[in-house]
C-alpha positions, 0 to 999 in steps of 0.5 A, spaced: 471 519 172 477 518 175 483 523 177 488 524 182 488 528 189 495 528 193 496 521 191 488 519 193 482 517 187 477 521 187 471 519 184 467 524 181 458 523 182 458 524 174 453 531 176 455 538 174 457 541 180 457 537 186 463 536 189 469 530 188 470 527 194 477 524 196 478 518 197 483 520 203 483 527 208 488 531 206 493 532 212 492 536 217 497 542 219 501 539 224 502 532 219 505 537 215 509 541 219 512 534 222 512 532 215 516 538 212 521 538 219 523 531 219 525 532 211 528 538 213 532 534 220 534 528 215 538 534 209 541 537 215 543 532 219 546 529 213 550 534 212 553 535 219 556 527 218 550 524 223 551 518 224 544 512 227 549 513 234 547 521 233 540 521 230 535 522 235 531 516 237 537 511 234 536 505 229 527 502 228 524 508 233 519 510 229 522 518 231 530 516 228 531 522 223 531 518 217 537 519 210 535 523 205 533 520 198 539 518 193 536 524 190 537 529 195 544 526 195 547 528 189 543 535 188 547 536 195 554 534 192 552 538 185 551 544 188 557 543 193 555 543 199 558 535 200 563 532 196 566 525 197 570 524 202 577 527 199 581 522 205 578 516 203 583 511 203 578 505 200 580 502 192 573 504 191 571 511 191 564 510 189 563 508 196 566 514 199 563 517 205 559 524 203 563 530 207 561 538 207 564 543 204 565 549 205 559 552 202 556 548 205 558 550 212 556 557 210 549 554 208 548 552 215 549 557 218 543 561 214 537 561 218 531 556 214 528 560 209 535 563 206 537 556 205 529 554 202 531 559 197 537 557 195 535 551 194 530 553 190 534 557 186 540 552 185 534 548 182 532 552 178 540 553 176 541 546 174 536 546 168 541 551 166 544 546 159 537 544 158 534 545 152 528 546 155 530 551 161 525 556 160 520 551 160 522 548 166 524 554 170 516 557 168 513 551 170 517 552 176 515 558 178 508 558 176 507 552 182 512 556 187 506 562 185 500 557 186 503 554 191 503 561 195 495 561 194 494 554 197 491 554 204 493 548 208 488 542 210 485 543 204 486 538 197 488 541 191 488 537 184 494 535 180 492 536 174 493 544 176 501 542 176 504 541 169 508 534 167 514 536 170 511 537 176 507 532 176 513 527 177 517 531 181 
């Protein structure tokens, strides 16, 4: 029997009650913080207009803050915190430079966990056409509720996640 745990085979001694053991440890809390810091750093940074010269450690140094994902990208210019640049004077404006807007000069001038929330909230706000939105919006509660109770360092499976967690 095989299954998923944080994106490890485990494979199961086929004996009731004795425990799987991962393929992989989980990662510690200082990978974690590190972790979670740096995605935090790239949207932040992204969001000022840091361009390689600002980032800290600069192009190939292992410490350079990277780009968001394509995805964080246009959840930050759908909610309103960036936007094309509106002085782009190029023919193609599918490669105009993302600039902040005033909403998002507000977001960053709040502290971390307002701004956490806010994009959990705004997440959830964007299903709002979805036909399956409560689905989706209960899905994502439940994990935020699981997720409360979960210590770190220790694995859990996926399989307590719902579909649409699962390929988040």
């Amino acid at each position: 029997m095989h299954s998923k745990k944080n994106g490890g085979d485990i494979k199961s001694e086929g004996k009731e009650g004795k425990k799987e053991k991962p393929s992989r440890d989980p990662p510690t809390r200082k990978e974690l913080d590190a972790y979670t810091q740096s995605s935090w750093d790239s949207v932040l940074h992204f969001l000022v207009g840091s361009d390689d010269n600002d980032r800290k450690g600069g192009k190939g140094d292992k410490n350079a803050i990277e780009e968001p994902s394509d995805a964080m990208v246009n959840f930050l210019t759908r909610i309103g915190l960036t936007q094309d640049d509106p002085d782009y004077k190029g023919s193609d404006r599918s490669r105009a430079p993302h600039v902040i807007t005033s909403k998002g000069y507000e977001f960053m001038l709040r502290d971390s966990n307002a701004q956490v929330w806010m994009f959990v909230l705004q997440y959830l706000n964007a299903h709002a056409h979805n036909e399956m939105k409560d689905s989706i919006r209960m899905e994502a509660l439940s994990f935020l509720i699981c997720l409360g109770s979960c210590r770190v360092g220790e694995g859990y499976h996926t399989s307590v996640l719902g579909k649409n967690n699962k390929s988040a």
